[in-house]
N, CA, C and O atoms as a CHARMM CRD file, in Angstrom:
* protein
*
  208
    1    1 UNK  N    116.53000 109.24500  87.12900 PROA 1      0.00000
    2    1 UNK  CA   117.10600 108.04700  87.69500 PROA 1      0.00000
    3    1 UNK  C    118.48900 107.79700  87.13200 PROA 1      0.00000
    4    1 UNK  O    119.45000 107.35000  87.75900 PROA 1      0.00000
    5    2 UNK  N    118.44600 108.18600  85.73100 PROA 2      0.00000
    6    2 UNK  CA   119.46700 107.79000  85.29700 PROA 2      0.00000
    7    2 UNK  C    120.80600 108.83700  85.43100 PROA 2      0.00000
    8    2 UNK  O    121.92700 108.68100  84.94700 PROA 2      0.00000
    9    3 UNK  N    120.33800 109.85000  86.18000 PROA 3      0.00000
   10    3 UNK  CA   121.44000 111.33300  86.48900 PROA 3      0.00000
   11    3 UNK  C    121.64900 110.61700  87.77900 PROA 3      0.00000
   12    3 UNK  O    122.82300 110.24900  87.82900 PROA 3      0.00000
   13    4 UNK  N    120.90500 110.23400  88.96200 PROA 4      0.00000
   14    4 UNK  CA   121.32700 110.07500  89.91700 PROA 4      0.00000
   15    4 UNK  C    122.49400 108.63600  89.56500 PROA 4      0.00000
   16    4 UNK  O    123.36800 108.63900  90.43100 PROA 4      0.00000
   17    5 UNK  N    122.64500 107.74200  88.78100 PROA 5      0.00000
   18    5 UNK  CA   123.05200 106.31100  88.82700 PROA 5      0.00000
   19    5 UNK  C    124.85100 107.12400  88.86000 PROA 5      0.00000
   20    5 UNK  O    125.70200 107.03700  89.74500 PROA 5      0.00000
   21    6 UNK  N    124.90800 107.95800  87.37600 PROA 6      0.00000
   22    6 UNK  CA   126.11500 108.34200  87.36900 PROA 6      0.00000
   23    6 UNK  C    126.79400 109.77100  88.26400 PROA 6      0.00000
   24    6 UNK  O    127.90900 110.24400  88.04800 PROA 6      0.00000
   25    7 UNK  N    125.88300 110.23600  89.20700 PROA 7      0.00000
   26    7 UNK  CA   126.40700 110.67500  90.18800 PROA 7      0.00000
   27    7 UNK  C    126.14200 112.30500  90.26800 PROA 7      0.00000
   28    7 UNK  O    126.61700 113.01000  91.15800 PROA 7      0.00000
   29    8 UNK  N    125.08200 112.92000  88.90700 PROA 8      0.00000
   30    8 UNK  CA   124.37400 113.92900  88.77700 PROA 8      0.00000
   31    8 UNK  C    123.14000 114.17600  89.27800 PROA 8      0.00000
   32    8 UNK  O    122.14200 113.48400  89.07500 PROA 8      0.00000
   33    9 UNK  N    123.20700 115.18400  89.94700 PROA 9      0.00000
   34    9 UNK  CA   121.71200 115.42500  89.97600 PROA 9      0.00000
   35    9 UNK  C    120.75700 116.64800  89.28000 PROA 9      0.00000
   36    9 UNK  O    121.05300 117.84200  89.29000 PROA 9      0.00000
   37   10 UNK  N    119.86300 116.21300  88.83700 PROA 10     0.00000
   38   10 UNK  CA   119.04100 116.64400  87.85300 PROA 10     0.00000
   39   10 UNK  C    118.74100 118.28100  88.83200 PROA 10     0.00000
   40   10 UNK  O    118.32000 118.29300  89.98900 PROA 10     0.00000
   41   11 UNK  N    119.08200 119.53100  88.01700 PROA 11     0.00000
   42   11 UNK  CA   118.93900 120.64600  88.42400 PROA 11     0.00000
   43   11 UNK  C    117.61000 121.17400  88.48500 PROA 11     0.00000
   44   11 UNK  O    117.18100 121.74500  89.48800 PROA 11     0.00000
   45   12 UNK  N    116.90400 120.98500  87.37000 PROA 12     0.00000
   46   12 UNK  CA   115.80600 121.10400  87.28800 PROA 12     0.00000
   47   12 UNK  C    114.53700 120.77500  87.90200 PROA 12     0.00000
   48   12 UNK  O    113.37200 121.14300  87.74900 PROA 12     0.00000
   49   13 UNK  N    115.05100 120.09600  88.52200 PROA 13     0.00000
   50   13 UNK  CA   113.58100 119.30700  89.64900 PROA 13     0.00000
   51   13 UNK  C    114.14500 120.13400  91.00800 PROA 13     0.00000
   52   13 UNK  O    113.45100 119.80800  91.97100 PROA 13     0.00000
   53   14 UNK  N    114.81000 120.75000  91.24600 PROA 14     0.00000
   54   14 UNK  CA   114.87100 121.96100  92.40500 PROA 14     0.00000
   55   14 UNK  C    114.08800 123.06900  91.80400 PROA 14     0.00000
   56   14 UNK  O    113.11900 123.59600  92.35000 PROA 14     0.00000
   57   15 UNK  N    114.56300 123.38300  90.66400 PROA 15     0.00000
   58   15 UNK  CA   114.01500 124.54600  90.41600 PROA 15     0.00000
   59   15 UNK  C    112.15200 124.99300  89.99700 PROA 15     0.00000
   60   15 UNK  O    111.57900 126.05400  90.24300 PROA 15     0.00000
   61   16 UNK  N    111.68800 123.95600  89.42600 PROA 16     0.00000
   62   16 UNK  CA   110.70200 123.39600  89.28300 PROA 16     0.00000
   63   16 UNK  C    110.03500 122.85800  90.92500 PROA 16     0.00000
   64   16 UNK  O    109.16300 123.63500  91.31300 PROA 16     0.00000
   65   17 UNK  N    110.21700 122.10000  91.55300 PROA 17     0.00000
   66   17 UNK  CA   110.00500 122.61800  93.16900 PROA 17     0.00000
   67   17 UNK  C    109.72900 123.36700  94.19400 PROA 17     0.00000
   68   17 UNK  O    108.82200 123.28300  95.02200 PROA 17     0.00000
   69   18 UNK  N    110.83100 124.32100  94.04100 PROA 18     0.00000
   70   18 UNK  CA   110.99200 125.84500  94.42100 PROA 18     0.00000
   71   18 UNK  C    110.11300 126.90500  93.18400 PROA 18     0.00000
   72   18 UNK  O    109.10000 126.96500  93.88200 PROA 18     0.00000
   73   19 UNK  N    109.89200 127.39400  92.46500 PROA 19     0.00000
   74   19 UNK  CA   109.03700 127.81900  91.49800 PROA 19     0.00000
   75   19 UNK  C    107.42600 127.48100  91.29200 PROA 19     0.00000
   76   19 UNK  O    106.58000 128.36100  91.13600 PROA 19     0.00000
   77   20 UNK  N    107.17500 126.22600  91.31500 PROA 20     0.00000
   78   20 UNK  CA   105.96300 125.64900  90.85500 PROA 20     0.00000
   79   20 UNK  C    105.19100 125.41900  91.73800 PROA 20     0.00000
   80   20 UNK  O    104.12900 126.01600  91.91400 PROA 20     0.00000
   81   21 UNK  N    105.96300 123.84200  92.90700 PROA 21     0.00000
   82   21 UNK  CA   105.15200 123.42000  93.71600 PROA 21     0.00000
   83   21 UNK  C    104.79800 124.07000  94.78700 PROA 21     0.00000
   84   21 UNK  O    103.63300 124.07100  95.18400 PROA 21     0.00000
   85   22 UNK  N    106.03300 124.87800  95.54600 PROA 22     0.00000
   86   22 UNK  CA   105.96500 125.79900  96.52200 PROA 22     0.00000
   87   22 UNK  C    104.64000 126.67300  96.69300 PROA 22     0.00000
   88   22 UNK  O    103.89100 126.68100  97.67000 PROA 22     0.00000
   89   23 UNK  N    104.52100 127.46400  95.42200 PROA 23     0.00000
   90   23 UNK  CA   103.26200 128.72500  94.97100 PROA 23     0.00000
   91   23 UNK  C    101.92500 127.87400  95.20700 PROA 23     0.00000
   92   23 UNK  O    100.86000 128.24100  95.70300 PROA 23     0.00000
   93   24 UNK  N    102.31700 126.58400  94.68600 PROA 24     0.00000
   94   24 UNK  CA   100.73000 125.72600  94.68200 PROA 24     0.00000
   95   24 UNK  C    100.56500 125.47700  95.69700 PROA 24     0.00000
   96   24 UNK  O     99.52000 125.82800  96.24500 PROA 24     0.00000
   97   25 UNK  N    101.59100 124.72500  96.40400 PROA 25     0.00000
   98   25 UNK  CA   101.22800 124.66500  97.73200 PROA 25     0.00000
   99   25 UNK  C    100.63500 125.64300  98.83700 PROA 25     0.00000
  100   25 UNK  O     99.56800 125.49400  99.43300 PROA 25     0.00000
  101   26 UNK  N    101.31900 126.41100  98.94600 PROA 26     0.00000
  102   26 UNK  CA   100.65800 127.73200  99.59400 PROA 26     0.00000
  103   26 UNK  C     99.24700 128.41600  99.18900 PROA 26     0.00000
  104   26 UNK  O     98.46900 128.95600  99.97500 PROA 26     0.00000
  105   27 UNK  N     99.09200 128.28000  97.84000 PROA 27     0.00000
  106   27 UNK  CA    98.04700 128.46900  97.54000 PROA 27     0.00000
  107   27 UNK  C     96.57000 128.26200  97.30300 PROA 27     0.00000
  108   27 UNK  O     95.53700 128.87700  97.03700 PROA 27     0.00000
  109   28 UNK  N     97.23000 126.57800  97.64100 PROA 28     0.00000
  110   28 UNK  CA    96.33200 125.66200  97.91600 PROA 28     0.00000
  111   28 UNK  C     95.71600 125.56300  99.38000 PROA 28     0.00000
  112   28 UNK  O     94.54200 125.42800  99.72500 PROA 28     0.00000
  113   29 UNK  N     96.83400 125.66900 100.10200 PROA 29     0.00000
  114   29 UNK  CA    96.48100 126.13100 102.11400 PROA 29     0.00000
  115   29 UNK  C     95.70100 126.97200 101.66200 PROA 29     0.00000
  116   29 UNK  O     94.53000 126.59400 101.70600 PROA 29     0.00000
  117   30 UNK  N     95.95600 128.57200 100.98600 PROA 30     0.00000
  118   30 UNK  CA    95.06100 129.57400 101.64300 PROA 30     0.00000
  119   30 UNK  C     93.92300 129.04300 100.98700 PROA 30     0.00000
  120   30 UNK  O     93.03300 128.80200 101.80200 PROA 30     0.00000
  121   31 UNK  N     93.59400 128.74800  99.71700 PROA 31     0.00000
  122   31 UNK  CA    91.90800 128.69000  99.07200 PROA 31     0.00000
  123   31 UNK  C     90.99900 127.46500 100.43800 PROA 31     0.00000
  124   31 UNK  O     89.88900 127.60700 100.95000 PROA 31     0.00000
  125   32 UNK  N     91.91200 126.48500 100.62700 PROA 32     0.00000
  126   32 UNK  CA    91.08900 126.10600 102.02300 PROA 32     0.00000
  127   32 UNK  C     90.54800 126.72300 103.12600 PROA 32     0.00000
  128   32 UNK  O     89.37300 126.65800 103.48600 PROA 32     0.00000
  129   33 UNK  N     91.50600 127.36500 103.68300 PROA 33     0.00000
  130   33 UNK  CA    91.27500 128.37700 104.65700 PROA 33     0.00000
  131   33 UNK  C     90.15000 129.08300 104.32200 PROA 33     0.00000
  132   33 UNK  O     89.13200 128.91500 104.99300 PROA 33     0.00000
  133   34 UNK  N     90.16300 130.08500 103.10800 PROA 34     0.00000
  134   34 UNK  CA    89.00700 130.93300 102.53000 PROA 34     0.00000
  135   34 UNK  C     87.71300 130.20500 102.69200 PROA 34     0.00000
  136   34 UNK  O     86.71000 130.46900 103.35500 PROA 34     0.00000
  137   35 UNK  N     88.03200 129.17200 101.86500 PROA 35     0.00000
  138   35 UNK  CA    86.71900 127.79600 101.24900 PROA 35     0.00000
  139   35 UNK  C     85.87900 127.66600 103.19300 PROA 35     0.00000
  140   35 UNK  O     84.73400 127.93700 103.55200 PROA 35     0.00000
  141   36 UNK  N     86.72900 127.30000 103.76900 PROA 36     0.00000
  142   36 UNK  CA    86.33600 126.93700 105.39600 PROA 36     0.00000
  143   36 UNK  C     85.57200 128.28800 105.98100 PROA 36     0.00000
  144   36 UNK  O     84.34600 128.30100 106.09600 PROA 36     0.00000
  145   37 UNK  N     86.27500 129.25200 106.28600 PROA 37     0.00000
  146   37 UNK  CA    85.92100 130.45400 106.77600 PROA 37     0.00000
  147   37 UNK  C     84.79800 130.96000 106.17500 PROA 37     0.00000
  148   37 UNK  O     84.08300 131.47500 107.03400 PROA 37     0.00000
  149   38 UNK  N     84.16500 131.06700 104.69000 PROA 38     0.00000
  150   38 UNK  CA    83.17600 131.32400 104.56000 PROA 38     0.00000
  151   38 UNK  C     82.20100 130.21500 104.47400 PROA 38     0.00000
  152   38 UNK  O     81.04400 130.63700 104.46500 PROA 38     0.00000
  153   39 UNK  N     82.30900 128.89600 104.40700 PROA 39     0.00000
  154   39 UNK  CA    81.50900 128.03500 105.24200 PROA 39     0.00000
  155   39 UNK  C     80.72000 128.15000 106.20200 PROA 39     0.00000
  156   39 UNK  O     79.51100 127.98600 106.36300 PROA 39     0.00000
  157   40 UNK  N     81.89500 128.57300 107.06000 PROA 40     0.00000
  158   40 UNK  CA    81.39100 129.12300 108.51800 PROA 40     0.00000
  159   40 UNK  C     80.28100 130.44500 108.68800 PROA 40     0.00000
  160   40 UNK  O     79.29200 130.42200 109.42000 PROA 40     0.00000
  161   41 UNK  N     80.68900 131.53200 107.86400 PROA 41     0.00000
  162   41 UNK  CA    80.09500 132.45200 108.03900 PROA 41     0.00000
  163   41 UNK  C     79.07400 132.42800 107.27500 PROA 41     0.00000
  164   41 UNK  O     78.31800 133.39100 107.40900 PROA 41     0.00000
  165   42 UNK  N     78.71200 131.44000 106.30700 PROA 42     0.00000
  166   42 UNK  CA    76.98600 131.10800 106.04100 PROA 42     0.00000
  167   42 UNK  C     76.26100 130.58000 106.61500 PROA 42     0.00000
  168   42 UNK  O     75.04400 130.76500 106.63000 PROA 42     0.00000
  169   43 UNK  N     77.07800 129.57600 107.38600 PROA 43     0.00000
  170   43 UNK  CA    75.84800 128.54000 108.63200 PROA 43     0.00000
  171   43 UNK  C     75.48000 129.88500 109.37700 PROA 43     0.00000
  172   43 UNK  O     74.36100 129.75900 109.87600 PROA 43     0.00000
  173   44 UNK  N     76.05100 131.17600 109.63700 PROA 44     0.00000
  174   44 UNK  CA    75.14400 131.95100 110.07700 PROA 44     0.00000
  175   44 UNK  C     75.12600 131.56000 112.05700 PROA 44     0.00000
  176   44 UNK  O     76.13200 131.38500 112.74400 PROA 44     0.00000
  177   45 UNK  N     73.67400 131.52200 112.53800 PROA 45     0.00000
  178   45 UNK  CA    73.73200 131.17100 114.21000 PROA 45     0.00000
  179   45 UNK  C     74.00400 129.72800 114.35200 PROA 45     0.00000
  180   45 UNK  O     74.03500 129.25900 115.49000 PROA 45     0.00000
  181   46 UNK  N     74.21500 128.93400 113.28100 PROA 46     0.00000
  182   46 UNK  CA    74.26000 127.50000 113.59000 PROA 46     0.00000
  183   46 UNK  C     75.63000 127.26800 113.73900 PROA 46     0.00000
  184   46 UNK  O     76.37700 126.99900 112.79800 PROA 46     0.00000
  185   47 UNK  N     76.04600 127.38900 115.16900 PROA 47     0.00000
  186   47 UNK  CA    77.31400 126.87000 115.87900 PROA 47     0.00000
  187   47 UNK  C     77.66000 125.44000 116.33500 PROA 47     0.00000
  188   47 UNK  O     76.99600 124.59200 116.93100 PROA 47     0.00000
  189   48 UNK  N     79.16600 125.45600 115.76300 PROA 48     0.00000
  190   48 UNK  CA    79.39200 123.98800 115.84100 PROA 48     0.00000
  191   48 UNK  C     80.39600 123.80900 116.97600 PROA 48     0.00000
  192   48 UNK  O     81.33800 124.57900 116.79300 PROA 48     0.00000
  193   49 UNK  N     80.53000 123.14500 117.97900 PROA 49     0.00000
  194   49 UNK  CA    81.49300 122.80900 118.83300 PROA 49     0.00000
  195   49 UNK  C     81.59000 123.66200 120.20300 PROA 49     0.00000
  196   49 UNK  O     80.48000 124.00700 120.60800 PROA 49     0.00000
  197   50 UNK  N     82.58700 124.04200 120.93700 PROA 50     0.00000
  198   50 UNK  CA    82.10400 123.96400 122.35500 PROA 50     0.00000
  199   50 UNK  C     81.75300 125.19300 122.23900 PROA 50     0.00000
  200   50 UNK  O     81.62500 125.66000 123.37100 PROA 50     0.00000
  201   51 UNK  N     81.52900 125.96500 121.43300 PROA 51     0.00000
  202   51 UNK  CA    81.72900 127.27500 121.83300 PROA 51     0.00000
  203   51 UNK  C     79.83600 127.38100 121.10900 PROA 51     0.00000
  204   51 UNK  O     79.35900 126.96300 120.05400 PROA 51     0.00000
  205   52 UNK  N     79.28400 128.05400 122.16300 PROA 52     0.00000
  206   52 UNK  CA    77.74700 128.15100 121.91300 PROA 52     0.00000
  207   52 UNK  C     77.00500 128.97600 122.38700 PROA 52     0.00000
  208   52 UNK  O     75.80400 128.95400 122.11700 PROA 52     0.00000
């Protein structure tokens, strides 16, 4: 707050952003995806939605 008042901006919270959150983020999508998809493929014949 106090970098932005005098007209800096803090470098480190890009880089930390780009580095950190980015990887988590993405990584966090796929373990859902995974987590879902084999969900699915344990219910086994028990189909959900229009497709039956």
């Amino acid at each position: 707050m106090v970098t932005r008042l005098v007209g800096k901006e803090p470098a480190w919270l890009m880089a930390m952003t780009y580095w950190v959150v980015g990887p988590f983020l993405m990584c966090s999508i796929t373990a859902a995806y995974v987590s879902q998809r084999r969900a699915r493929r344990r219910a086994g014949d028990a189909t959900v939605g229009r497709h039956q």
